[in-house]
N, C-alpha and C positions, 0 to 999 in steps of 0.2 A: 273597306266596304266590299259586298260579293257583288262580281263583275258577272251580269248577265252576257250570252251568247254573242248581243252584238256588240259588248264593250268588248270580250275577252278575242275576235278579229283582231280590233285596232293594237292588243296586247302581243299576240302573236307576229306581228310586222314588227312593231317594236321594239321587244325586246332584241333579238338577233343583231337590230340592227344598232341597237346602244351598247350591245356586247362589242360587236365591232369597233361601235365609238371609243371604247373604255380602252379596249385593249392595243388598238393602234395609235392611242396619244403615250409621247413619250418624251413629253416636256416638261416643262418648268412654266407655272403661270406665275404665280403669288403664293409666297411662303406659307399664308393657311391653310392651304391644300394637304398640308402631311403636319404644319405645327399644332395645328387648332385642332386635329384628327386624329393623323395618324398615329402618330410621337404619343399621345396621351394614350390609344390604346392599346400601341406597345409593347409603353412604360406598365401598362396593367396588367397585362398577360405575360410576359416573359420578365418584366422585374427591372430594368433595366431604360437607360435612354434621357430624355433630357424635358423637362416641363418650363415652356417659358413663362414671362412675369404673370400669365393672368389664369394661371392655375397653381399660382400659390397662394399660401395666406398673407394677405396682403393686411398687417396692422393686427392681425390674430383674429382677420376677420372671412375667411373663406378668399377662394378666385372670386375672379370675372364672370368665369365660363360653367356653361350646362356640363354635365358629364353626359348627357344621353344622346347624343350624336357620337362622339367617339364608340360608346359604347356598343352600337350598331357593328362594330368591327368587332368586338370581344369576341364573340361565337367561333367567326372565320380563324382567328387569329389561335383561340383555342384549342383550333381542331389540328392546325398546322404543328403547334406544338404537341398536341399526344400523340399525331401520325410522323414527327420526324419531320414531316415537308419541307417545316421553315427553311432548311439549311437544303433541299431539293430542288433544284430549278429552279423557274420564276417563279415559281409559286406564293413565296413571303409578297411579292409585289402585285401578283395578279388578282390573288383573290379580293382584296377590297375593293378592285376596279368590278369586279365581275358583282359585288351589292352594289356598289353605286350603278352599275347599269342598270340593276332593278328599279331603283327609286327613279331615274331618268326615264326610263320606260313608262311606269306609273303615271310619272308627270305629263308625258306625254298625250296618253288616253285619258286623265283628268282634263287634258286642253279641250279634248274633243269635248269628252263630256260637260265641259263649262260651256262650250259654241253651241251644244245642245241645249245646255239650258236655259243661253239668253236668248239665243235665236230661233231654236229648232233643228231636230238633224237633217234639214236641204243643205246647211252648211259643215258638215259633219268631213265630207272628204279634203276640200278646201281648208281646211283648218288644219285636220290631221299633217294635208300638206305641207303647213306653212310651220308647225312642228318641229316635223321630222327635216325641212328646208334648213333651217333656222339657224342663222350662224352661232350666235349663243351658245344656244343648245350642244351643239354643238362641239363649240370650244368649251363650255364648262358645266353642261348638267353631269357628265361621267366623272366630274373630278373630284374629288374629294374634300370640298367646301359645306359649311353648317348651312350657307346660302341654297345649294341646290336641293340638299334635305327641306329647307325651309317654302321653297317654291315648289315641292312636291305635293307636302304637306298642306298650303294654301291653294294651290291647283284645287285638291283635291278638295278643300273646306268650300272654296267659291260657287264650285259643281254642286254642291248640295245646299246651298244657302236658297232662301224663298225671296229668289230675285222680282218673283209677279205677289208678294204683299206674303202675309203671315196666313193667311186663308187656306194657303197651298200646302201647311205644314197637316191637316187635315185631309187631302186629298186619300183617296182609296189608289193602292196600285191596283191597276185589272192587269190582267193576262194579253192585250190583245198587244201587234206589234206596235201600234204607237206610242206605247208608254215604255214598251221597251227598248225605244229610240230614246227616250228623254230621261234623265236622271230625275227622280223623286226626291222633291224637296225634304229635308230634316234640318230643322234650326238647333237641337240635339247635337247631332253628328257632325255638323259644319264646325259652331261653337269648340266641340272637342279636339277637333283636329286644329282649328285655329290657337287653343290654349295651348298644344304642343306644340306646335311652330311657333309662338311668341316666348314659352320658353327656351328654343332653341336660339331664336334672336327676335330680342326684347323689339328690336323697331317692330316689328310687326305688327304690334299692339297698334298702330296708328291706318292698319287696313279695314281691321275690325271695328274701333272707335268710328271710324268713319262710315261703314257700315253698317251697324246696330243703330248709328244714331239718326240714318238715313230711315234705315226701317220703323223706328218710332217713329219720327215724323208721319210718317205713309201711314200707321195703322190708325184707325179712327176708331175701333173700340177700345174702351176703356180696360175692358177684361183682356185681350190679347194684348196690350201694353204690360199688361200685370207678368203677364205669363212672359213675354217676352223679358222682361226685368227679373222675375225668378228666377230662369235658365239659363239667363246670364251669369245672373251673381252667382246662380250655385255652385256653375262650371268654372266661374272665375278664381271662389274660395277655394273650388277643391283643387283646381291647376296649381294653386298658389303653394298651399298644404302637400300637394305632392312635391310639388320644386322644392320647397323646404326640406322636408325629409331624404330626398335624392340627394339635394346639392350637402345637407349637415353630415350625411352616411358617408361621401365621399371625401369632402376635405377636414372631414373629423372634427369639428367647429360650427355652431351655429351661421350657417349659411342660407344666401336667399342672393343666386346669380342673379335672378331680370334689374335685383337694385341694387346691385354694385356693379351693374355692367353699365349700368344710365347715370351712379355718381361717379365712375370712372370715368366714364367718353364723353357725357353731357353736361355732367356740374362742374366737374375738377377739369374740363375739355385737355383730356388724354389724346382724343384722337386726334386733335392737332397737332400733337407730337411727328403722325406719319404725314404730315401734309393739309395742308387747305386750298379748299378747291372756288371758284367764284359762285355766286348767286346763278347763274344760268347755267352753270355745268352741266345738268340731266336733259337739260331744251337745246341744250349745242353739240354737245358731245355725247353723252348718256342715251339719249333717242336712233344720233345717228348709227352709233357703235352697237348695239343691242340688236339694232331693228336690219342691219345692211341692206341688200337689197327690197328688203319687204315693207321699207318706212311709207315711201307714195303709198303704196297699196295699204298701210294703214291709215295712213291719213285720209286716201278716200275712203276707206269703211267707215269712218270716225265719220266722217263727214255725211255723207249718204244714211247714216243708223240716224242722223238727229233733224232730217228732211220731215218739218214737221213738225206738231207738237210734241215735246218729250218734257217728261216729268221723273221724276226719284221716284214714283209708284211704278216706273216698269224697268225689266232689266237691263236693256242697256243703257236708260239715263243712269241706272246707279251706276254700271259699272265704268261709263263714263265720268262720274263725278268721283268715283274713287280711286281713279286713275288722275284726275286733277289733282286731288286733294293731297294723295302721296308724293306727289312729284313736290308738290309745292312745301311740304312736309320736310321732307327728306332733303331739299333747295336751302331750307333753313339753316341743317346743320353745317359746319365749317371744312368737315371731312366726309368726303364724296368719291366712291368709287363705284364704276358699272355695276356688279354685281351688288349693291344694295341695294337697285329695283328688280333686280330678278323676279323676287315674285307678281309683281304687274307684269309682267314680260308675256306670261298666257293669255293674259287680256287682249294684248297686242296684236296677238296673231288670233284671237280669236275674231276683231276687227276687221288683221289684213285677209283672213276668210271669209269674210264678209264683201269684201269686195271683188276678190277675185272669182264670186259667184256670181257677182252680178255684173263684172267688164264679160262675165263667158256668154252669162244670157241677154243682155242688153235690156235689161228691166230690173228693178227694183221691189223684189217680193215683200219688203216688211211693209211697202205701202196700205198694205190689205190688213195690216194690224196683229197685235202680237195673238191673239188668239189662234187666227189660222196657220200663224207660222209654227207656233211651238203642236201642232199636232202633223204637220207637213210629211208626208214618208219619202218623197223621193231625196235620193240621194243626188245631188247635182257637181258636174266634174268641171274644170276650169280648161284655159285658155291655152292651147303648149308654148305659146308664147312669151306668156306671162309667168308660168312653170316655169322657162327657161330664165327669166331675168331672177326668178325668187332663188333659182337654184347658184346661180351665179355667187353668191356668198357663200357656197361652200369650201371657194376655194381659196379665202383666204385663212379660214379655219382649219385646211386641210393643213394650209403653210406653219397656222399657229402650232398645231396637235403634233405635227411630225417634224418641223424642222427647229426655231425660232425656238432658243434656249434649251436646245437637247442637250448639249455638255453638262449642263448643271444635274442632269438626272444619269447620264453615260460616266461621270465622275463618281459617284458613286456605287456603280455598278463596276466598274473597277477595281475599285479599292477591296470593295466584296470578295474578290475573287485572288486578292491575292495572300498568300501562303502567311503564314503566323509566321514563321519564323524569318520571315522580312519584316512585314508589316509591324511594326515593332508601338509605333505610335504616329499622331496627324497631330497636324495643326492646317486651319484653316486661316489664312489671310486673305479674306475675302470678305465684304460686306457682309453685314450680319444675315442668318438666316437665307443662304443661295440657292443653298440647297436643301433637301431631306437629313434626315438624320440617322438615328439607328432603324426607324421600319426600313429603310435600306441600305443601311450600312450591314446593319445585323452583325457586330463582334461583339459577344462580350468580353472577351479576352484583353477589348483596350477601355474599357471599362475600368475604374479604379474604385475599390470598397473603401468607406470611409464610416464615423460614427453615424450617417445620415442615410448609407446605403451606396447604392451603384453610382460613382461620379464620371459624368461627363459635359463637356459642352463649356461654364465656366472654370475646365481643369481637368486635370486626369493624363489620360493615352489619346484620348481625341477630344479637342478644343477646338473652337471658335472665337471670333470677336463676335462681344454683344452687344448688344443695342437696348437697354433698357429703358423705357420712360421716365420723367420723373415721377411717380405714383407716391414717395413718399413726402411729399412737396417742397421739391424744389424748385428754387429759380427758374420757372422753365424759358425764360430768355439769354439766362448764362450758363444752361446746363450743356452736358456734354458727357456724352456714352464712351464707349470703350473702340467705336467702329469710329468715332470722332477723333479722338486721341493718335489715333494708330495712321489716318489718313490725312493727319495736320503734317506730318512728319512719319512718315514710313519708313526712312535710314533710321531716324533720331529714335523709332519706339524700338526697330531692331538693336540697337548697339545701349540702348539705356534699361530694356525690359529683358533680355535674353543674357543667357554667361555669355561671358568671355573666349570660349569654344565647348566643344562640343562636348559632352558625357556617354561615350559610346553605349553604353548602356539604354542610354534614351529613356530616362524615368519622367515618371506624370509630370504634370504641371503644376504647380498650387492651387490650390481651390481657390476660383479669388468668386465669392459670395456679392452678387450685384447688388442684392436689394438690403440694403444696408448706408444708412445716412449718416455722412460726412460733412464736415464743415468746406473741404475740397471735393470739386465732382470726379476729381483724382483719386479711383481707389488704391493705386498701388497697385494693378495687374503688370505679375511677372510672368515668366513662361520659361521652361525647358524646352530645347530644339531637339524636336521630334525626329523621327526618323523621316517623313511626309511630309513635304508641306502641300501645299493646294492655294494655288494663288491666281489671279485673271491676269493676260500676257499685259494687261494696259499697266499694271500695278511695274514692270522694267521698264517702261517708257517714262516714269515719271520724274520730272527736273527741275523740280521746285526747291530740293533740299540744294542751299548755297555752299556747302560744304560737308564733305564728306564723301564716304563709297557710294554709290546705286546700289539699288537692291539688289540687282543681281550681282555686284560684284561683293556684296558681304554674304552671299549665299554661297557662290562659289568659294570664298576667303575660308568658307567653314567647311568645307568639300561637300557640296550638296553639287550635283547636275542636274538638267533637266531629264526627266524620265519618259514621261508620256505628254502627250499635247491633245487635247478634245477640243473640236469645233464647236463651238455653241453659237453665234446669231451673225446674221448680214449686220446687224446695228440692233444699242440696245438703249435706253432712254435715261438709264441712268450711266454717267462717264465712269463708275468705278467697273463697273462688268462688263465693260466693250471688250473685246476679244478673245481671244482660245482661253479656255481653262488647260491650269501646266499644274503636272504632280512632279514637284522635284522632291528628289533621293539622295540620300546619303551615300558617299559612296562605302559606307563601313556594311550595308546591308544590302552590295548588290554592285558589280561594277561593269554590268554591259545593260545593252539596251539604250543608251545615252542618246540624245538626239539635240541638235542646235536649234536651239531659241530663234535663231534669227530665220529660219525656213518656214 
């Protein structure tokens, strides 16, 4: 949408300041931040790199996943490679931070413009504050998840939805400054932007369902139901039609992600594979964590907006009840993580600006009714008081973005930098997916060509353990991955998966192929001992095996030392990644530099 004069303000604060955000986070949150992203657009522009379970053809039937979020990276990534950059500086890692600041930006000034469209812009500054405050945001609208595209994307659909009835979708824009304080409704535009956020993530569909069906309710002609129903369905066939042709063109098979992403996670419940979370998870933890110091002050907005009669004919009853409706929605499913409500998350603040305009003025301006608000021009500023408590959750965002699992991304950056002719090959013994992959690894030199193309990840010069689901139906009460296997017994998988010493050489791995079903959930993963390994310090601590060497004493048996040691977290929540990540070396590829383990 073109951003008039007084949107493109709030843009200019913005942006700079989410460049900032972007480029001063140098952590590690959750492996989709580069597996679901980056990895995939990569793998598309230089050739190379690793695609996990839900961008394969699963049964010869397509992914999981959209290709048009990664794709957002293709351009940058493009350009890196016909200018040489990639292999220049930071460049290969900076540039995608530098679009996701865009879209974080966008979201941003879409926050304002939704607080203008429910309320009026008197609360336009308030809001913007609580934004740009906002621990969230923060911590993960710059990072590289389908969820902050997604909350971009819905931001920006909710700002133009006909929160005051279908009437408004005929309104004339004039020229004078009131109307270009307030976003002009389009049921068009909204819808559009809604169909591409839902095919980025399918939940989606449950903000808009909720939505649309708020607003039939509300309309009482017959004819504007119609109309509302036509421009639905059209936009919905032709979102469908477009996902089809996008997702068939990329995974070369008739595809259609939004419904193998819902019989993956929802019917077959894959995503209980990663976890299940309780029935009040989003009301106990979800709310506090999202909202930090800004929850009171949404709870009073929340509270103060519905002083009165309120109905789903005006906007902030809907947007209150679509805030219900999703929580209670998304409360359903078994697997629950923060950033699944992301997108409600502008609502929130557009609530806690709501209040923090009215603890400033000590009155209640919606009392006078939604008409006089939404044409209101003053712009009104809040409390520094209260400023201070909203800002107060900066800084544990500051802790999360800059300290709290930087090894896992300093480890990589490492390895980046060291010389081929050491760097021979890795192995990673560490929980599946810790790290990044080749968008920062960037070798293809440890890359292994094979009939399938460039191999790595289950085999090659640089491997991992994986962690696959069981997708192709198995027991998933007695199944078991490959990150399982390895951490039942960690002597037992080194001295039973690995030769008997070393092959100076240090050739690939075998390809050992995960998605592939067995009558055992034992594929048979073997491995060559790399020149690198890459393993978390708790992985020598560990004294469960009754007999035999420790790990680190059959690392040393095979003449590996410790090399380098990276700090990564005061504590971390799962027990296999609690402290320093260690790259040990071979000594046939290198014999100083050595450092004790035990320091």
């Amino acid at each position: 949408m073109v951003l008039t004069k007084s949107w493109q303000f709030f843009l200019f604060i913005a942006l700079p300041l989410r460049i900032l955000n972007a480029v001063s986070t140098r952590t590690f949150f959750q492996p989709d931040e580069y597996w679901q992203s980056l990895e995939i657009a990569h793998n598309w522009v230089f050739g190379y790199g690793y695609n996990s379970w839900e961008w394969r053809n699963i049964n010869s039937g397509g992914g999981i996943r959209s290709p048009v979020y990664p794709a957002l990276f293709v351009p940058v990534y493009s350009l890196l490679k016909l200018t040489g950059l990639d292999t220049q500086g930071p460049w290969l890692v900076l540039a995608p931070k530098l679009v996701q600041a865009f879209i974080a930006a966008s979201c941003d000034v879409s926050t304002v413009m939704l607080s203008a469209a429910l309320f009026g812009p008197i609360f336009n500054n308030a809001t913007f504050f609580c934004t740009l405050a906002s621990f969230f945001n923060a911590y993960v609208s710059t990072r590289t998840f389908s969820n902050s595209a997604e909350t971009a994307l819905t931001t920006a659909a909710l700002a133009r939805w006909p929160w005051y009835g279908i009437k408004d979708e005929g309104m004339e824009s004039s020229k004078n400054e009131k109307d270009a304080l307030r976003p002009k409704p389009s049921l068009t535009t909204s819808l559009a932007l809604a169909a591409l956020a839902t095919i980025l993530r399918p939940s989606n569909a449950i903000i808009w369902i909720t939505a649309g069906g708020a607003l039939l309710f509300s309309t009482k002609s017959n004819g504007s139901r119609m109309r509302i129903l036509a421009t639905s369905g059209g936009l919905v066939l032709a979102a469908i039609t477009l996902c089809f042709f996008i997702d068939t063109a990329f995974y070369g098979v008739p595809s259609l992600t939004p419904h193998a992403f819902l019989t993956q996670n929802v019917l077959n419940s894959i995503s209980l594979f990663y976890g299940a979370n309780p029935l009040h998870f989003y009301f106990s933890q979800g709310l506090p964590f999202t909202m930090m110091s800004q929850l009171p002050f949404f709870v009073h907005g929340f509270s103060v907006t519905f002083v009165g009669p309120r109905t789903l004919t005006n906007g902030p009853g809907l947007a209150g009840f679509i805030v219900g409706a999703t929580l209670a929605a998304y409360s359903l499913l078994g697997h629950k993580e923060f950033r699944f409500i992301y997108p409600i998350l502008p609502i929130f603040h557009c609530f806690a600006g709501v209040s923090l305009t009215t603890l400033a003025q000590r009155q209640f301006p919606l009392t006078r009714g939604p008409a006089s608000i939404r044409t209101e021009r003053r712009h009104r500023w809040i409390n520094p008081t209260h400023a201070l408590v909203v800002l107060l959750s900066l800084l544990p965002a500051i802790y999360l973005n800059y300290y709290h699992c930087v090894g896992q991304i300093e480890i990589m950056d490492i390895l980046r930098r060291v010389d081929d002719s050491e760097l021979k090959s890795v192995g990673f013994l560490v929980p599946c997916h810790s790290t990044p992959w080749q968008s920062h690894l960037h070798r293809r030199n440890l890359e292994e060509w094979s009939g399938e193309g460039w191999v790595s990840g289950e085999g090659g010069k640089v491997w991992f353990l994986t962690c696959e689901p069981p997708v192709l139906g198995q027991n998933p009460k007695t199944y078991k991955d490959q990150s399982d296997f390895f951490y039942d017994s960690p002597s037992q998988y080194l001295n039973t998966r690995f030769p008997s010493s070393v092959d100076l050489s240090f050739p690939a791995s075998p390809l050992n192929r995960n998605l592939r079903l067995q009558s055992s959930n034992d594929l048979g993963w073997t491995h060559s001992w790399p020149s690198h390994i890459v393993l978390y310090s708790t992985l020598l601590r560990v004294e469960k095996e009754e007999e035999g060497l420790k790990v680190e004493e059959i690392l040393r048996s095979q003449g590996y030392g410790l090399w380098r040691k990276v700090w990564n977290s005061h504590w971390h929540e799962d027990g296999r990644r609690r402290g320093d990540l260690l790259i040990w070396r071979h000594e046939a590829v290198g014999g100083d530099g050595w450092i004790n383990p035990t320091k």
